[in-house]
Every structure is written in structure tokens, then in C-alpha cells.
C-alpha positions in Angstrom: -137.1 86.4 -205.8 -134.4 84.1 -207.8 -131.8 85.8 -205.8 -133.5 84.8 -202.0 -134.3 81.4 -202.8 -130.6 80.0 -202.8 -129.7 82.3 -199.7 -133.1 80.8 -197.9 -131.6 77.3 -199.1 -128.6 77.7 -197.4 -130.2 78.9 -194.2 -132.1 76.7 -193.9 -129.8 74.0 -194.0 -127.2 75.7 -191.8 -130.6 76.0 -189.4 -130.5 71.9 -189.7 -127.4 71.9 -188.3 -127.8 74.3 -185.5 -131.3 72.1 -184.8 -128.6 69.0 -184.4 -126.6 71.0 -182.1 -129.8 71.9 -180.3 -131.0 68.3 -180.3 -127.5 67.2 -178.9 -127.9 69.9 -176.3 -131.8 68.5 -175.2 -131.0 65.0 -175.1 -127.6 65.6 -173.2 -129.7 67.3 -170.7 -132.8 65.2 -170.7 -129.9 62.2 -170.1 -128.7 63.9 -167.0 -131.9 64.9 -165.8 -133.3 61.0 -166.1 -129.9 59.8 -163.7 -131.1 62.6 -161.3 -134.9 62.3 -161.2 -135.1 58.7 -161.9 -137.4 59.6 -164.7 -137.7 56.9 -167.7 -137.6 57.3 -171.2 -140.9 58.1 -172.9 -141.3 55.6 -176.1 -144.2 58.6 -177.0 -141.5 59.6 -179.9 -141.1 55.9 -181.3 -144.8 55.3 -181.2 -145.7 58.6 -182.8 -142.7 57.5 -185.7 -143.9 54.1 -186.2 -147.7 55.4 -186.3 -146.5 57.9 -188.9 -144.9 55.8 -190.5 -147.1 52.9 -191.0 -145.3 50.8 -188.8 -147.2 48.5 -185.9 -146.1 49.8 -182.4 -146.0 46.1 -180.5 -142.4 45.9 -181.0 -140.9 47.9 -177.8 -137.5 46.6 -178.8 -137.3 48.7 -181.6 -137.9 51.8 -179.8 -134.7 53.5 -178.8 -134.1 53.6 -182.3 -137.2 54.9 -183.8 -137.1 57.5 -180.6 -133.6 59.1 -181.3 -134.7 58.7 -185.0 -137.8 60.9 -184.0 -135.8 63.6 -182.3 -133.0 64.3 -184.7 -135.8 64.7 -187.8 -137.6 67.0 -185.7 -134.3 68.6 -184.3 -133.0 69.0 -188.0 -136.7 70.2 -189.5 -137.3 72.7 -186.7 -133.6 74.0 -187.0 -134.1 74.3 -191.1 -137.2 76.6 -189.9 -135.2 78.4 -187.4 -132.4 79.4 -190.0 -134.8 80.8 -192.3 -136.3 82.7 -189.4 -132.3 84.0 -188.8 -131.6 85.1 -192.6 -134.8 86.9 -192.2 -134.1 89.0 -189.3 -136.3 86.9 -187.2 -134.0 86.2 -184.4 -133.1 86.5 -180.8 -134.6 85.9 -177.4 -138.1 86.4 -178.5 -137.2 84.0 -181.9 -135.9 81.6 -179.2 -139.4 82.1 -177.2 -141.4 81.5 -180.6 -139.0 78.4 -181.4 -139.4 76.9 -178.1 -143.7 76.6 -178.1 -142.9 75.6 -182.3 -141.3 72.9 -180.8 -144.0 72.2 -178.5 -146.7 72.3 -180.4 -145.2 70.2 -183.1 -144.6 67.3 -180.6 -147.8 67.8 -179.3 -149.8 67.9 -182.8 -147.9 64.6 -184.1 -148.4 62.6 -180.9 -151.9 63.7 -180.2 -153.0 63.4 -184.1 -151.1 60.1 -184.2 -153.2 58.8 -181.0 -149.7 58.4 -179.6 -149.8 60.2 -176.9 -151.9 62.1 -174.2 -153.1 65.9 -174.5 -150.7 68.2 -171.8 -153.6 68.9 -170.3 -153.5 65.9 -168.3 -149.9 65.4 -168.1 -149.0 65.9 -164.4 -147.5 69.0 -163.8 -144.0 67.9 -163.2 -144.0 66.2 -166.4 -144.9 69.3 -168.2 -142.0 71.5 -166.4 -139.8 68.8 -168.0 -140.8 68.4 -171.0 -141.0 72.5 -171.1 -137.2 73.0 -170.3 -135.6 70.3 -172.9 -137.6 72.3 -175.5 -136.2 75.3 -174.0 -133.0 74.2 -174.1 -133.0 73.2 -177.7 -134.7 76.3 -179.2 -131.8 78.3 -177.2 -129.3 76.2 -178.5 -130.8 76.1 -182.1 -131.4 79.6 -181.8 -127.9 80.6 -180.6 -126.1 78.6 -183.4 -128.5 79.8 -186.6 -128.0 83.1 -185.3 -124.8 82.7 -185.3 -124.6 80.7 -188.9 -127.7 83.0 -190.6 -126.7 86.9 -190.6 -130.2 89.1 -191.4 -129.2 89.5 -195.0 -132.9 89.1 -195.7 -134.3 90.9 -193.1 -137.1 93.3 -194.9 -137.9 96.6 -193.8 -141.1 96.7 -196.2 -144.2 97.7 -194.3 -141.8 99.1 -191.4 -143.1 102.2 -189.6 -141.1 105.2 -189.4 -141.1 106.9 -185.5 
């Protein structure tokens, strides 16, 4: 095991960096959807940040900060996860598929555990669609660039069938 455990390092930090690239890639998109839809920004990634960490969430003025702060920890956590999933032959459009509900479902679990925002289930619809494709777009992203960062050099075959 000594032997994986500095290539797993490294993946996972090259992930980080293709989760950066895939945060870039979301918030560039969510930017020029907002112009187009008229769609605010959500302070739901501030609150859930401040909550988190201890902070009181009366001060609004605070919140672009704490939002992008929010979305390049995730970005750069996710991607570590994502790079490990790469080096380990976990990869490709249905990695990309995985990686997109991950990202999902950790937004969700932090703002719903936090109190800081609502269940999807009573999002409106349009909402979700959104919210749905900037995930998207950063798993694909993420996924694209670990791939490209992380060869399979750990990929096991153990417990593999033979056809």
C-alpha cells in the first residue's frame, strides 16, 4: 500500500485543480445564465458557510465572499475526490454522471443539515433544471481535466470477471 498512497496524493490534488477548473467553468456559466434569465444570486452557499462555520448569518454584506468561498472549497474537495476516482480507473461519462449527483447531494446535505436552505423537493422546477446543469457542467469539466491529469495507473482488476 506504501507505494499507492503517494500516487493517490498526487491525484488527488491534481483532481483539486481540475475541481477549480470545473468551478471556473460553473460559475462562468451560472454568470451568463443570471444576465439571460434575470435570475439572482442565491446567498444559500454563504449562509450554509457561515452556519458551518459558526458565524451569525445577519450580515448579507459579507455574502459574496463567503459564497465564492463556498464554491471553490467544494469545487477543490469534490475535484481531490474526482482525481482519486481517475487514478483508479474510475473515469469517464458514467464518472462524470456519478460526480455530477456527488455534487448534488453534497450541496444539498450541507444546506439542508445546516438549516440553510430548502429540501429540492420544493424547489420550483425551473430552479432545479438550473441548479442541475451548473453541477453538470462542473462534473464535466472536473471530469474532463482529472482524466486528463490522472492516467488509471491504479486501476485494479482484483475481483474482475473473466467473459
Amino acid at each position: 500500500m506504501g507505494g499507492r498512497r503517494p500516487a493517490l496524493a498526487r491525484a488527488a490534488l491534481r483532481g483539486a485543480a481540475a475541481g477549480l477548473l470545473g468551478t471556473a467553468a460553473m460559475t462562468a456559466g451560472e454568470l451568463v445564465e443570471q444576465r439571460v434569465t434575470g435570475r439572482p444570486d442565491s446567498h444559500i452557499p454563504a449562509r450554509t458557510l457561515r452556519i458551518l462555520c459558526g458565524r451569525p448569518t445577519s450580515n448579507t454584506a459579507q455574502y459574496p465572499v463567503w459564497n465564492h468561498a463556498m464554491h471553490w472549497l467544494t469545487g477543490a474537495t469534490l475535484g481531490a475526490l474526482r482525481g482519486v476516482w481517475s487514478v483508479t480507473g474510475i473515469r469517464g461519462a458514467p464518472a462524470t454522471a456519478a460526480h455530477t449527483v456527488v455534487r448534488l447531494a453534497f450541496d444539498q446535505t450541507l444546506e439542508n443539515a445546516t438549516g440553510a436552505g430548502a429540501a429540492p423537493s420544493l424547489w420550483p422546477f425551473g430552479e432545479k433544471v438550473v441548479d442541475n446543469l451548473h453541477k453538470a457542467v462542473f462534473a464535466t469539466v472536473t471530469g474532463l481535466a482529472s482524466d486528463a491529469l490522472n492516467p488509471p495507473e491504479l486501476m485494479s482488476t482484483a475481483g474482475a470477471r473473466s467473459h
